[in-house]
Legacy VTK file of the C-alpha trace (Angstrom):
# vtk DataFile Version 3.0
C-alpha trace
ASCII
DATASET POLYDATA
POINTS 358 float
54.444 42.407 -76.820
57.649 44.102 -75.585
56.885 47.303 -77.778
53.316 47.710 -77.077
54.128 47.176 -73.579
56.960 50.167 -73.701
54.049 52.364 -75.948
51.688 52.016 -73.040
54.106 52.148 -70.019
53.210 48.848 -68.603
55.207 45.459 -68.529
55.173 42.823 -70.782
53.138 40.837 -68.043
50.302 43.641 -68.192
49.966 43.008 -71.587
49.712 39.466 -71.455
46.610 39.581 -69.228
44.503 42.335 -70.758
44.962 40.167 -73.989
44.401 36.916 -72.375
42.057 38.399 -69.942
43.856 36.174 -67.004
43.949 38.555 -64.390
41.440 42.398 -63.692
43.507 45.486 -65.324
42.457 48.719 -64.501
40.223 50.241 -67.061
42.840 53.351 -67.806
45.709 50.799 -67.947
43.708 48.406 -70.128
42.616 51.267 -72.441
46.567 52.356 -73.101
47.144 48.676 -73.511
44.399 48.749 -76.505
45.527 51.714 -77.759
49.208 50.623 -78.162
48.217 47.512 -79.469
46.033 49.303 -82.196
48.746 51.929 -83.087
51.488 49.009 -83.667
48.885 46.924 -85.763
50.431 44.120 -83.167
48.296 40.478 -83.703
49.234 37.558 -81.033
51.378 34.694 -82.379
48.891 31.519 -81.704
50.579 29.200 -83.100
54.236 30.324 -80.823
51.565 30.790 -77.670
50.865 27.181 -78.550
54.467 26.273 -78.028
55.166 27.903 -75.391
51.925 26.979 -73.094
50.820 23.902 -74.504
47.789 25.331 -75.278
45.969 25.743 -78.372
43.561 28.839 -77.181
40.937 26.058 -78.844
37.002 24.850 -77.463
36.084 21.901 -79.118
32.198 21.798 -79.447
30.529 18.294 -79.670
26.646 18.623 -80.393
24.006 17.319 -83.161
23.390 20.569 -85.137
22.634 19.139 -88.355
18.747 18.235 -89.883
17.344 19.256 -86.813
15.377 22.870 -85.319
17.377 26.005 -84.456
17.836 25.086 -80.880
21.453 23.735 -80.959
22.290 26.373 -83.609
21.494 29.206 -81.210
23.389 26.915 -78.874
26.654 26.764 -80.850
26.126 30.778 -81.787
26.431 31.484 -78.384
29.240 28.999 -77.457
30.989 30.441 -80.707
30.928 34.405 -79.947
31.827 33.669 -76.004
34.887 31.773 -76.933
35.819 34.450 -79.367
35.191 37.586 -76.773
37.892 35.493 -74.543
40.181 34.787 -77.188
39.520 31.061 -78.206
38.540 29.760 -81.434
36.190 26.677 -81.696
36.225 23.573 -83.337
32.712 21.940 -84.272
31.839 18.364 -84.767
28.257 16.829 -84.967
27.839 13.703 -83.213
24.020 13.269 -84.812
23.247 11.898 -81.237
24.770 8.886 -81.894
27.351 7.139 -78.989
30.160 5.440 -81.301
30.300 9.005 -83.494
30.762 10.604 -79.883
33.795 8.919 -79.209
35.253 9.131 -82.238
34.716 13.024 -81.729
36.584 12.959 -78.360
39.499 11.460 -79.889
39.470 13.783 -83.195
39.611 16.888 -80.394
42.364 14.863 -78.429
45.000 14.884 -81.648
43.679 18.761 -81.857
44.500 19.369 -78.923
41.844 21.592 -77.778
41.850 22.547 -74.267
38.985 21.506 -73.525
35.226 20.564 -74.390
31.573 21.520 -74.558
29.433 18.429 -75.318
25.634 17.884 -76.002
25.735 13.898 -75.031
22.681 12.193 -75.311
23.730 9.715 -72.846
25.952 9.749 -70.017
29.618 10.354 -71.408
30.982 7.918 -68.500
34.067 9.116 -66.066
37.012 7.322 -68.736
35.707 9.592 -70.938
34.874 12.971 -69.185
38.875 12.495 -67.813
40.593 13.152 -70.955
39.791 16.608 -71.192
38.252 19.167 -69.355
34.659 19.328 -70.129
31.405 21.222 -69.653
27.738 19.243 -70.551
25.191 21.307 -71.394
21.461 21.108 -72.194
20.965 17.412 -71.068
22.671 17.079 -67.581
23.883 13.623 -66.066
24.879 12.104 -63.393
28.691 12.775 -64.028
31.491 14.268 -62.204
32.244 18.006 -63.990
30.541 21.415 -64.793
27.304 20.755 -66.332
24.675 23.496 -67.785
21.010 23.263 -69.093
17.147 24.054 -68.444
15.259 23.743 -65.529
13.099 20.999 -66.631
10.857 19.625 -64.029
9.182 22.549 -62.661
8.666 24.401 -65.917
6.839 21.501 -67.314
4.869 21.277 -64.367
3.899 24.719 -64.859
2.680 23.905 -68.285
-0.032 21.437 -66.683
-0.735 23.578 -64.048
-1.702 26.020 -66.364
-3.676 23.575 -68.775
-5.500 22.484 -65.832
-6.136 26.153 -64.475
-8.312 26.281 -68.146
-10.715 23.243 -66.782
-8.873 20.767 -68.611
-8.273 17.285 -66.512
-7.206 15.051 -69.185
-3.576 16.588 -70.479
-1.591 14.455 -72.994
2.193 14.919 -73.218
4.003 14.551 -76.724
7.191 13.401 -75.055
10.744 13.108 -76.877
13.436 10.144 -76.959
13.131 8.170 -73.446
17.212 8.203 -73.260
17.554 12.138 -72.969
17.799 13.333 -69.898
15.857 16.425 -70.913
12.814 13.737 -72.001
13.195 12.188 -68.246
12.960 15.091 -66.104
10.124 16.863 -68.342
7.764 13.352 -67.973
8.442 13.924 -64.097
6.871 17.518 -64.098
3.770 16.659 -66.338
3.840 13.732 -63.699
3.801 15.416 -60.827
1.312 18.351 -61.811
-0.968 15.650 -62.923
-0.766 14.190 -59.234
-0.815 17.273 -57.636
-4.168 18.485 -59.667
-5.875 14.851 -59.520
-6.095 14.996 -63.330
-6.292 11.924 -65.382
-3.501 9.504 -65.196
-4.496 7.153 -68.475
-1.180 6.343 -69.526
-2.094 6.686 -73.224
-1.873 10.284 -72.523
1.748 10.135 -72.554
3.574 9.290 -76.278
7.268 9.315 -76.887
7.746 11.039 -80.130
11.414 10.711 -79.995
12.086 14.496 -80.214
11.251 14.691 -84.089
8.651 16.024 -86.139
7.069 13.165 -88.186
6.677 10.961 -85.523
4.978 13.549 -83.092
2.523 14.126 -86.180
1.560 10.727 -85.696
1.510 10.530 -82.314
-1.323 13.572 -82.717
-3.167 11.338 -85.304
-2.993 8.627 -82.655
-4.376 10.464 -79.196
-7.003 12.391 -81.012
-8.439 8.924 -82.547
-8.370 7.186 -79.428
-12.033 6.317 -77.712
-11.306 9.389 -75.170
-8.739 11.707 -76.551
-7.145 14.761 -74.377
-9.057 18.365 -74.240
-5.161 19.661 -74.190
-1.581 18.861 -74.959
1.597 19.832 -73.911
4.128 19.205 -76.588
8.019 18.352 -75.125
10.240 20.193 -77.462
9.983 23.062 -80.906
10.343 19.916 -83.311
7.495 18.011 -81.242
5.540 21.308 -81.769
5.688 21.310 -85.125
4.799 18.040 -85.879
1.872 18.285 -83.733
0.811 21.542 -85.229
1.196 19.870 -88.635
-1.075 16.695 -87.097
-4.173 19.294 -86.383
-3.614 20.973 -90.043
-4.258 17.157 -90.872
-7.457 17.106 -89.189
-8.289 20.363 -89.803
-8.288 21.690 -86.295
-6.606 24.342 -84.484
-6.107 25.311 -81.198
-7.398 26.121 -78.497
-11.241 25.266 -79.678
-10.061 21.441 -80.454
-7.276 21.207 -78.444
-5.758 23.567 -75.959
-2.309 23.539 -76.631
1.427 24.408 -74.217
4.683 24.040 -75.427
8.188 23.546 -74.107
10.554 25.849 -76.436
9.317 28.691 -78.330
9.885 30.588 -81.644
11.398 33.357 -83.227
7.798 33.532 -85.692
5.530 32.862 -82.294
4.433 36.773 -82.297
2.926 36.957 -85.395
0.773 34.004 -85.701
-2.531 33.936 -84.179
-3.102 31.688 -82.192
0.496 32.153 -81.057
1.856 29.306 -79.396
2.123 29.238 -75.122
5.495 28.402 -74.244
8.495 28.001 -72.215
11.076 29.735 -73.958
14.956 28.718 -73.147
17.127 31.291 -72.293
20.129 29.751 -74.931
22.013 32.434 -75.107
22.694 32.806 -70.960
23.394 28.702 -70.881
25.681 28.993 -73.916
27.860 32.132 -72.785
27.865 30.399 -68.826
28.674 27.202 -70.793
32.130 29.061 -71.764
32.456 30.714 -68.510
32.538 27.585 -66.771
35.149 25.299 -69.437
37.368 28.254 -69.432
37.397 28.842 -65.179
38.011 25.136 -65.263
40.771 25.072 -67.552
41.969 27.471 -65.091
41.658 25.978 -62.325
41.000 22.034 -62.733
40.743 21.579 -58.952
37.644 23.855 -58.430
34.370 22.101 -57.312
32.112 20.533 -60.082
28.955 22.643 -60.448
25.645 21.971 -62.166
23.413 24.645 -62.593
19.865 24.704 -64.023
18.490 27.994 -65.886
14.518 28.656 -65.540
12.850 29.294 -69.317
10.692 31.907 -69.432
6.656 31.184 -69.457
5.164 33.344 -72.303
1.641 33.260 -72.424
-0.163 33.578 -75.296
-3.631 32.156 -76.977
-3.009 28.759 -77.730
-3.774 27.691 -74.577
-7.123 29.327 -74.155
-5.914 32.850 -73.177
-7.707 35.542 -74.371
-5.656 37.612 -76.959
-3.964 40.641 -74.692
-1.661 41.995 -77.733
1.197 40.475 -77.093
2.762 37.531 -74.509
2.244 37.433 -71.045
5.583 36.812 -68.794
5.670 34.598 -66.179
8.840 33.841 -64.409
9.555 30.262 -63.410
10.934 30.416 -59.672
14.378 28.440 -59.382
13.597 25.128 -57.279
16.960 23.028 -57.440
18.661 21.851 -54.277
18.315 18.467 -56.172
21.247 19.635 -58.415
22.976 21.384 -55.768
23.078 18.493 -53.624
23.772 16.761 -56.366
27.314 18.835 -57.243
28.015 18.372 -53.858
27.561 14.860 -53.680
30.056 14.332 -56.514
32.824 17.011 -56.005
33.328 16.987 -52.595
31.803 20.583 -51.936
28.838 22.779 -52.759
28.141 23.032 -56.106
26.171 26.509 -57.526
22.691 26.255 -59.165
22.268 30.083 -61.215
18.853 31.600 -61.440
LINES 1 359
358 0 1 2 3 4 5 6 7 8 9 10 11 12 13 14 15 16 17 18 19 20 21 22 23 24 25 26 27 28 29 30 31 32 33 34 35 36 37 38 39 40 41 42 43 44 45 46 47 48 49 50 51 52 53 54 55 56 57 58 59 60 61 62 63 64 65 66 67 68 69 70 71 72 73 74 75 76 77 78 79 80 81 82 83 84 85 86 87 88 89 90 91 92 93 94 95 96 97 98 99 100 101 102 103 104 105 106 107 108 109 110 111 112 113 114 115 116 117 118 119 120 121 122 123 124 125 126 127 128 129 130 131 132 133 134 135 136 137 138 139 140 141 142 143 144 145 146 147 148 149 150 151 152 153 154 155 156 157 158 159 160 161 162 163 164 165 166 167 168 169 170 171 172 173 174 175 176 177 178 179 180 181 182 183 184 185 186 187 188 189 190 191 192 193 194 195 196 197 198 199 200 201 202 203 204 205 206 207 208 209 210 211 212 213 214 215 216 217 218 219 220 221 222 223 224 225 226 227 228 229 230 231 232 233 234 235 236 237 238 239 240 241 242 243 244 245 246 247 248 249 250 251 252 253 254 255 256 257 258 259 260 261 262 263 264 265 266 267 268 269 270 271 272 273 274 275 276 277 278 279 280 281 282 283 284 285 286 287 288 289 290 291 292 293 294 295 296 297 298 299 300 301 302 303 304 305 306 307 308 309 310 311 312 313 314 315 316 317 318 319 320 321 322 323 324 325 326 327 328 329 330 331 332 333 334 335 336 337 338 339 340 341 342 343 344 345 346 347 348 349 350 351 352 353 354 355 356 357
């Protein structure tokens, strides 16, 4: 560091933060920085950095990735390239959603030593835990005290029904997911709500938990549409949901929206070029996982700075599935932001205002 910092005219303590990105550095000072570092082929000693900070410069990253949809793998893609623009490696473990594998997780990044976490808990991780290490939750948020990031759940859902409903429809099933996810909660109180605030049919054998897989959400389509009065339209709770209830109407050999209008939560990468494609809130994953780092890494930083929770609106695309008429392409809608539950929330729990991000 001491010769690239007498290359580029700067002191050692210049260097030091354009590589560790800990403090602004001019753009023309930053640039000679580069360009001495690239001239003397120099590579930072991690391992001595280690030593000498008690840090490792390592994210460990706690989520269940495997045997399930994409969603969590565009997650961890995200996590993985922010960490690595600001100079941290990552560590991955999957906890298959499962408490006791969870804990044993925490305590494999603990004799890591990684500075800190991001964690995709099922369940609330519980204060003795959430103290060991600095920690971010993201995608399911709790009532927990530290930095949390996921979708805005309630009114996008209700959106979904509003929409149905806009189409004539009154009685609306939701294909639900696992009743312990937090995710599962707040989207059953925004078909809930939407229901109320339409006056649409509140039979609760519109509403089936399908605990967030495929199979069982391909049953749970068998099972509405061969009950006495079966829904006109559906809103499925997650991609994996979606599948299994597009697989349930192969079964039956119907197809929306002439049997069943259908509006999903999550979209996909193929939805384009099917026909009908599929009307959906898609997540913005790659915004939650990059803010995900932002956050661990300002916290690491500063432990002391208020907790903040912050909710991130998917983005309504509109297609035929629904009963749209084709228009050559998706329709945008932009879900407004409508948290001052999580705000007041953060501020509850920390002390001071929290932050909720558009």
């Amino acid at each position: 560091m001491a010769d690239v910092a007498a290359l580029a005219g700067v002191s050692v303590s210049t260097v030091s933060h354009v590589l560790n990105r800990t403090r602004a550095v001019e753009p023309t000072t930053r640039s000679r920085v580069e360009e001495a570092i690239s001239s003397t082929g120099y590579r930072p000693n991690h391992v001595a950095r280690s030593l000498a900070t008690a840090s490792t410069r390592t994210i460990g990253l706690a989520m269940s990735m495997l045997g399930r949809d994409t969603y969590f793998a565009e997650f961890a893609h995200a996590i993985e390239t922010g960490a690595r623009q600001a100079g941290y490696s990552l560590t991955y473990a999957d906890t298959h959603d499962d408490t006791a594998t969870e804990h044993l997780v925490v305590a494999q990044f603990l004799s890591q030593r990684v500075d800190g976490m991001i964690w995709a808990s099922p369940g609330s991780p519980g204060a003795s835990v959430l103290r060991v290490l600095p920690t971010v939750l993201v995608d399911r948020l709790h009532d927990e005290r530290c930095d949390q990031i996921g979708p805005e759940n309630v009114e996008s859902t209700a959106a979904l029904v509003h929409h149905l409903a806009d189409h004539g429809h009154r009685r609306i099933a939701l294909v639900a997911g696992r009743a312990d996810f937090s995710t599962t909660r707040e989207r059953l109180a925004g078909y809930e709500r939407a229901v109320a605030e339409r006056g649409l049919d509140t039979d609760p054998a519109l509403v089936v938990h399908a605990e967030s897989e495929s199979e069982p959400a391909r049953l749970a389509l068998h099972a509405l549409l061969g009950a006495a009065d079966p829904p006109t339209a559906l809103v499925s709770a997650n991609n994996a949901m979606t599948l299994g209830v597009l697989r349930g109407l192969r079964d039956l050999g119907l197809s929306p929206p002439h049997d069943l209008a259908l509006a999903c939560f999550d979209d996909f990468d193929w939805a384009d070029l099917v026909t009908p494609g599929p009307t959906a809130m898609r997540q913005q994953i790659a915004p939650m996982g990059t803010r995900s780092v932002e956050l661990l890494l300002s916290r690491i930083a500063e432990p002391d700075l208020p907790y903040r929770v912050e909710a991130v609106p998917p983005l309504f695309r509109v297609r035929e599935s629904c009963g749209c008429e084709p228009g050559g392409g998706p329709t945008l809608h932009r879900i407004p932001m409508a948290v001052p539950r999580l705000a007041g929330r953060t501020a509850d729990r920390a002390g001071t205002a929290g932050s909720a991000r558009a």
